[in-house]
VMD Tcl script that builds the backbone (N, CA, C; Angstrom):
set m [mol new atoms 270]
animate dup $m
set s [atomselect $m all]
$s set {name element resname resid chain x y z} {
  {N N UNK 1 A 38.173 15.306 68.483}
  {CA C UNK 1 A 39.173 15.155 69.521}
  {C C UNK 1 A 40.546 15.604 69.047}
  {N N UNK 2 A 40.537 16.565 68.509}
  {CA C UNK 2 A 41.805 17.068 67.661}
  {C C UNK 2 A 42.510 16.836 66.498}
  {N N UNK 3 A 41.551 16.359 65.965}
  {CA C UNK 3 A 42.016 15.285 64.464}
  {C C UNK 3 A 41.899 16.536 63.404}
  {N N UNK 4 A 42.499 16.228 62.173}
  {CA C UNK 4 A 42.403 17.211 61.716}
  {C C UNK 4 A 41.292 16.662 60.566}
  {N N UNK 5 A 40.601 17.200 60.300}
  {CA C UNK 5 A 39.136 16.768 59.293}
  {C C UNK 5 A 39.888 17.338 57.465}
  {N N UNK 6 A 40.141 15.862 56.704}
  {CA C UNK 6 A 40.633 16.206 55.361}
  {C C UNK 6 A 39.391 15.650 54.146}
  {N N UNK 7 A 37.863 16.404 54.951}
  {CA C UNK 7 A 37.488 15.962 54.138}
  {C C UNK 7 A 37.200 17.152 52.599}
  {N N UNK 8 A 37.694 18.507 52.863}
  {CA C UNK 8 A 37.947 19.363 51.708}
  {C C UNK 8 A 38.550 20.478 52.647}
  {N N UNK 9 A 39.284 20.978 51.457}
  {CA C UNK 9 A 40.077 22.137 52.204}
  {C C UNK 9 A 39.273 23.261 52.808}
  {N N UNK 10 A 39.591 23.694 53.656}
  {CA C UNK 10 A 38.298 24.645 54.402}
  {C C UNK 10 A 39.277 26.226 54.473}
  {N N UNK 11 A 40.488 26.246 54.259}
  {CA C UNK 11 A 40.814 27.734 54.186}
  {C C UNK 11 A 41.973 27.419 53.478}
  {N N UNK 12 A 42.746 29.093 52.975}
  {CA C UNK 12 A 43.437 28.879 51.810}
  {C C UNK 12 A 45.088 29.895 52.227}
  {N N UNK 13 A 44.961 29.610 53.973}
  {CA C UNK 13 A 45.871 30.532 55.241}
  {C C UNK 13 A 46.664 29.570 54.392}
  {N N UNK 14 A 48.441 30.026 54.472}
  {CA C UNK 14 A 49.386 29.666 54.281}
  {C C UNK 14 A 49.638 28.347 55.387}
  {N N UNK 15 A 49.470 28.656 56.811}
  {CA C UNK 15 A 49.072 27.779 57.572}
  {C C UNK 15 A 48.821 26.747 57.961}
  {N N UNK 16 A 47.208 26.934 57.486}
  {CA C UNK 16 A 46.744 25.860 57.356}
  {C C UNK 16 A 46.453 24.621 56.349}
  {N N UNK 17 A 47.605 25.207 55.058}
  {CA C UNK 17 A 48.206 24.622 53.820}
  {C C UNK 17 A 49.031 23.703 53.968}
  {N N UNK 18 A 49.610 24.537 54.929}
  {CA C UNK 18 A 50.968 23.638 55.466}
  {C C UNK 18 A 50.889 22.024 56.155}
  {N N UNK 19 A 49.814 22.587 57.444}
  {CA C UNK 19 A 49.364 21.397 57.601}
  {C C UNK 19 A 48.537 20.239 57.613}
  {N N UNK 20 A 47.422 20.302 55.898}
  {CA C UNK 20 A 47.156 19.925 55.466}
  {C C UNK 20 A 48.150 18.935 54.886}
  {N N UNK 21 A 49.120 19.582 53.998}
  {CA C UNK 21 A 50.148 19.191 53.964}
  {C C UNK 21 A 51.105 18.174 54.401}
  {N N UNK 22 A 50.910 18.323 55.406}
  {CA C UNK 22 A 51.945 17.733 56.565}
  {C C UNK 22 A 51.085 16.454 56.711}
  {N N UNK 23 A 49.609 16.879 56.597}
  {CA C UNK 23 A 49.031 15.227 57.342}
  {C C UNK 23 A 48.795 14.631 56.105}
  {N N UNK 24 A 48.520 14.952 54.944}
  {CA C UNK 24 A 48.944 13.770 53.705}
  {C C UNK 24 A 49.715 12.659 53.733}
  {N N UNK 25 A 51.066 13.713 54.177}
  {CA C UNK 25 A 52.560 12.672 54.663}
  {C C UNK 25 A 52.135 11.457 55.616}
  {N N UNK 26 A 51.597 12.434 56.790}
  {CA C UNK 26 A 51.196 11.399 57.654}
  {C C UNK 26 A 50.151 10.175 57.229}
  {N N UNK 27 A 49.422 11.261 56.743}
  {CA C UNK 27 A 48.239 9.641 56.278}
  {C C UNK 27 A 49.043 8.716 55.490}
  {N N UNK 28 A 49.249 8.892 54.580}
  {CA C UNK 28 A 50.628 7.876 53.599}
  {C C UNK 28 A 51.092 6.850 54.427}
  {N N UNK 29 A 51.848 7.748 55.399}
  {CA C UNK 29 A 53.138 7.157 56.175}
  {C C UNK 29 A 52.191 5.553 57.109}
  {N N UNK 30 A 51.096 6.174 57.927}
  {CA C UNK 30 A 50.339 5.024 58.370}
  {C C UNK 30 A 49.672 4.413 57.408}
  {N N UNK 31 A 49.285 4.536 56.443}
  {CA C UNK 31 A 49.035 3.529 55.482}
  {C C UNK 31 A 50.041 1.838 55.286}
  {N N UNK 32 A 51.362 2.784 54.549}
  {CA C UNK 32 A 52.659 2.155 54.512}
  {C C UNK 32 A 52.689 0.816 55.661}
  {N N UNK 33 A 52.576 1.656 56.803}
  {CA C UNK 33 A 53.442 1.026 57.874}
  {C C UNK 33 A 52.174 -0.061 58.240}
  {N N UNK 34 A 50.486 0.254 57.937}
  {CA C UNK 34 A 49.610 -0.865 58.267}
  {C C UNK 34 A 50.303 -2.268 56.767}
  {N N UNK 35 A 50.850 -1.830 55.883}
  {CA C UNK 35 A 50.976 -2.738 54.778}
  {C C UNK 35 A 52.428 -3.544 55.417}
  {N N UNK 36 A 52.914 -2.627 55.809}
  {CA C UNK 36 A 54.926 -3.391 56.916}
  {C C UNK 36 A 53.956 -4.681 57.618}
  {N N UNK 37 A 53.207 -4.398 58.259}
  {CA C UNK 37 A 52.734 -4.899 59.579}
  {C C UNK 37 A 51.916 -6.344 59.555}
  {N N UNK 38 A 51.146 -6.883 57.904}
  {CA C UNK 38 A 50.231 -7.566 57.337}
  {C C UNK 38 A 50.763 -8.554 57.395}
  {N N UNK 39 A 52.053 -8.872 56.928}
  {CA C UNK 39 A 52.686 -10.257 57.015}
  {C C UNK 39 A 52.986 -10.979 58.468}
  {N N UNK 40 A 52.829 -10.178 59.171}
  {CA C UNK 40 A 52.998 -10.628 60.727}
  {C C UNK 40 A 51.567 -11.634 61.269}
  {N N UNK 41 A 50.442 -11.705 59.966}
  {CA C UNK 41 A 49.626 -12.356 59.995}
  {C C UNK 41 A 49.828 -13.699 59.610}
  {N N UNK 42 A 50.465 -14.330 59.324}
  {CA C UNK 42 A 51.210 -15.252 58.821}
  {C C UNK 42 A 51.640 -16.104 60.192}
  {N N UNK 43 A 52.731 -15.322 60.749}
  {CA C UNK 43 A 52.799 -15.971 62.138}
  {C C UNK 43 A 51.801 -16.687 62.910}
  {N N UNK 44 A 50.828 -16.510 62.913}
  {CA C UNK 44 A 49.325 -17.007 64.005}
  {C C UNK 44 A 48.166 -17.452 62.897}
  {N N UNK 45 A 48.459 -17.412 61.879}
  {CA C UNK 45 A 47.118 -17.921 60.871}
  {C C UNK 45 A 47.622 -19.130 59.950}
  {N N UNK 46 A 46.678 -19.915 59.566}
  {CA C UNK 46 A 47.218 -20.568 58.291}
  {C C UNK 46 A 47.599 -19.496 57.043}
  {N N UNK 47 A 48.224 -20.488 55.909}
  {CA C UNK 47 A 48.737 -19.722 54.847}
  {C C UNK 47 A 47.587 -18.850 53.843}
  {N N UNK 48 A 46.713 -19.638 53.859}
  {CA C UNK 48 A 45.797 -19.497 52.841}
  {C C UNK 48 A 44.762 -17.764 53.858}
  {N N UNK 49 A 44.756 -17.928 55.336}
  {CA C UNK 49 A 44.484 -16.799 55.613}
  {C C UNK 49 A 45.421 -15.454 55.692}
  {N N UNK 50 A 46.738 -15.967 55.989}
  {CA C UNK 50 A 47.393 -14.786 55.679}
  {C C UNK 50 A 47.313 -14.424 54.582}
  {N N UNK 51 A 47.419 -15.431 53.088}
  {CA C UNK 51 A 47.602 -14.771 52.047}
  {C C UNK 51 A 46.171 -13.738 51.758}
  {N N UNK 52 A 44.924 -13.936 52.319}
  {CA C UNK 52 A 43.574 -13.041 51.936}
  {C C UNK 52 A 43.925 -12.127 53.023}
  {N N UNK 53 A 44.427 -12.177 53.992}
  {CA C UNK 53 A 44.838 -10.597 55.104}
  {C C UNK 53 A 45.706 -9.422 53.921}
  {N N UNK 54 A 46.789 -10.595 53.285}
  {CA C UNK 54 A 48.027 -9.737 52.756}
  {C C UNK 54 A 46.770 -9.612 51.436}
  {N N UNK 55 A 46.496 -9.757 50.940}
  {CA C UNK 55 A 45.507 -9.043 49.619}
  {C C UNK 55 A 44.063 -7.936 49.938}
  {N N UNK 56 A 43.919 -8.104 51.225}
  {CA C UNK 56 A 42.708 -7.214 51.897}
  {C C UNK 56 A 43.522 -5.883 52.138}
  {N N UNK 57 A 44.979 -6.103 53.127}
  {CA C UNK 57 A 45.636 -4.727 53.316}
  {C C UNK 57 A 45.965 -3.988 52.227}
  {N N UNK 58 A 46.451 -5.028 50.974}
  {CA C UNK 58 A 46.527 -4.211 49.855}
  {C C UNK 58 A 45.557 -3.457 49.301}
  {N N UNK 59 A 44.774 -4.015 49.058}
  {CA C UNK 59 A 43.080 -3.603 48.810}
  {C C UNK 59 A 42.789 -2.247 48.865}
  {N N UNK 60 A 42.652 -2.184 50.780}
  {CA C UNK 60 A 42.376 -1.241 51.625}
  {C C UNK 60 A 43.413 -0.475 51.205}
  {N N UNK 61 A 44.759 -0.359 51.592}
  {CA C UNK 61 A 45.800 0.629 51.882}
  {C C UNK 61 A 46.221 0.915 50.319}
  {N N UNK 62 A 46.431 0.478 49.442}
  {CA C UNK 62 A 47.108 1.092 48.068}
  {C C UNK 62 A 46.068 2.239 48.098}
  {N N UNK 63 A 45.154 2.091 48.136}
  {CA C UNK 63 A 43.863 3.184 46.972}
  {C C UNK 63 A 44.377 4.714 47.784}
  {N N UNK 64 A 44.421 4.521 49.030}
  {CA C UNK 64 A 44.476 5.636 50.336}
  {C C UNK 64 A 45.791 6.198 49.694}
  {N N UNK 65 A 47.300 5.024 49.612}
  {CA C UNK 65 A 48.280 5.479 49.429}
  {C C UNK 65 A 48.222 6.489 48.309}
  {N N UNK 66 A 47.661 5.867 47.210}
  {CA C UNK 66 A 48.021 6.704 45.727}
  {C C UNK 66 A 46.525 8.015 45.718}
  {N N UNK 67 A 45.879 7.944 46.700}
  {CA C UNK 67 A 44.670 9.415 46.684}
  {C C UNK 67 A 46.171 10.428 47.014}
  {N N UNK 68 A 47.015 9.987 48.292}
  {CA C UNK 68 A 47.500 11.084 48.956}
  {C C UNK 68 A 48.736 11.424 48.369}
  {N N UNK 69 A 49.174 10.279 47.332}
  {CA C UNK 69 A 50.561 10.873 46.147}
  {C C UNK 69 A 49.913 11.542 45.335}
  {N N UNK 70 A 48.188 11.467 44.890}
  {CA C UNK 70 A 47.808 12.080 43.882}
  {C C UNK 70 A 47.379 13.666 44.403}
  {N N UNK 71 A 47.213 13.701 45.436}
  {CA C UNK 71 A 46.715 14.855 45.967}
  {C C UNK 71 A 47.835 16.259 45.793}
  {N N UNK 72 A 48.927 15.446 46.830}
  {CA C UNK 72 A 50.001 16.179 47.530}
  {C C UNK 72 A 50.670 16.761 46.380}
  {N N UNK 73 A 50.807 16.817 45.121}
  {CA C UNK 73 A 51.418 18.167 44.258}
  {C C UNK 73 A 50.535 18.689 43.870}
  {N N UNK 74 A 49.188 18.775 43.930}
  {CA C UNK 74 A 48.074 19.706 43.267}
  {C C UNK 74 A 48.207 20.211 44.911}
  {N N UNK 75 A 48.232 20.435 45.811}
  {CA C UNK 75 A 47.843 20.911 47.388}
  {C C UNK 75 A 49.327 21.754 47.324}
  {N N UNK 76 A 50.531 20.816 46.689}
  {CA C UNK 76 A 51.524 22.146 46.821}
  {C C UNK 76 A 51.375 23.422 45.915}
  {N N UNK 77 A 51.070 23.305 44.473}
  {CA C UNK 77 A 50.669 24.013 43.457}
  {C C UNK 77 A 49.736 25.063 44.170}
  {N N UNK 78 A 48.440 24.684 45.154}
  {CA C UNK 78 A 48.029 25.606 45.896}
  {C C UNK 78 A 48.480 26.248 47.180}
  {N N UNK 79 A 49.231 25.636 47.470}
  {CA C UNK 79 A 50.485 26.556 48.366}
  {C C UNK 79 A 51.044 27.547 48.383}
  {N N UNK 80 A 51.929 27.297 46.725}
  {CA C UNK 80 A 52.648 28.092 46.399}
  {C C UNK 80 A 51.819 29.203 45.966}
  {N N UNK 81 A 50.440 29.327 45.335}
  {CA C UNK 81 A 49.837 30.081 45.092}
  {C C UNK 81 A 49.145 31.321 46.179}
  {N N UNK 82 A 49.424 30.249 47.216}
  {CA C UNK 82 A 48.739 31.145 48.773}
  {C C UNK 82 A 50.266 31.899 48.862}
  {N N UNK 83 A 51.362 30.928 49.190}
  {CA C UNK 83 A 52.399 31.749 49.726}
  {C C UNK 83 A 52.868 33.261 48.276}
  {N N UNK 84 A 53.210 33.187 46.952}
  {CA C UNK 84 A 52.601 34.200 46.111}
  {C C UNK 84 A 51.730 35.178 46.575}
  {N N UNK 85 A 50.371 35.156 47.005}
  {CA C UNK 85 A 49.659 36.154 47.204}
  {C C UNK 85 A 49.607 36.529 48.541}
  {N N UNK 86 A 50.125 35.736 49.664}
  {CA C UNK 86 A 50.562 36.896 50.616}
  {C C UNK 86 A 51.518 37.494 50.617}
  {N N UNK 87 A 52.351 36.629 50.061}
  {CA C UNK 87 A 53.923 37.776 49.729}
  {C C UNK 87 A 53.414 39.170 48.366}
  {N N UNK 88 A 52.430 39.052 47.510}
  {CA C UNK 88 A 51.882 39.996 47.204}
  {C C UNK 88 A 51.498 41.440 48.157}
  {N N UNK 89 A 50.526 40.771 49.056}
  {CA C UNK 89 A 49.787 41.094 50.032}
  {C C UNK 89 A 50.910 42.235 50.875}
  {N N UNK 90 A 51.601 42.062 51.290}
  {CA C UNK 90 A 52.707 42.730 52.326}
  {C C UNK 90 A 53.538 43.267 52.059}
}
mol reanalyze $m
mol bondsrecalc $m
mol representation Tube
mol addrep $m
């Protein structure tokens, strides 16, 4: 339904580097903002369940966060290597 599929890079277009790129950020960014959002569990639960919500989001969301900090300078490194060889190219 228009999603963009990051499950391996499928072309090496300047392009479509870019916005590979671009949705790293994004994935990150909703990660982040599900971890903003965890303590609001607190409000409507006892303590002892918010505190296993706030250790589950961590759980879940760190591993995602640090794939897409670990990714995003090896994906620019291949960027720059695409943008290099079309500026070769022309």
């Amino acid at each position: 339904m228009g999603g963009f599929r990051m499950k391996h890079i499928a072309s090496s277009e300047r392009t479509y580097l870019q916005r590979w790129l671009l949705e790293t950020c994004r994935a990150e960014l909703a990660h982040w903002l599900q971890l903003l959002v965890a303590p609001l569990f607190f409000l409507w639960n006892p303590p002892v369940a918010g505190v296993i919500i706030l250790f589950y989001a961590l759980a879940v969301n760190l591993p995602c966060i640090i794939v897409q900090r670990y990714n995003r300078p090896r994906l620019r490194g291949i960027l720059q290597r695409a943008i290099r060889r079309e500026a070769m190219t022309t």
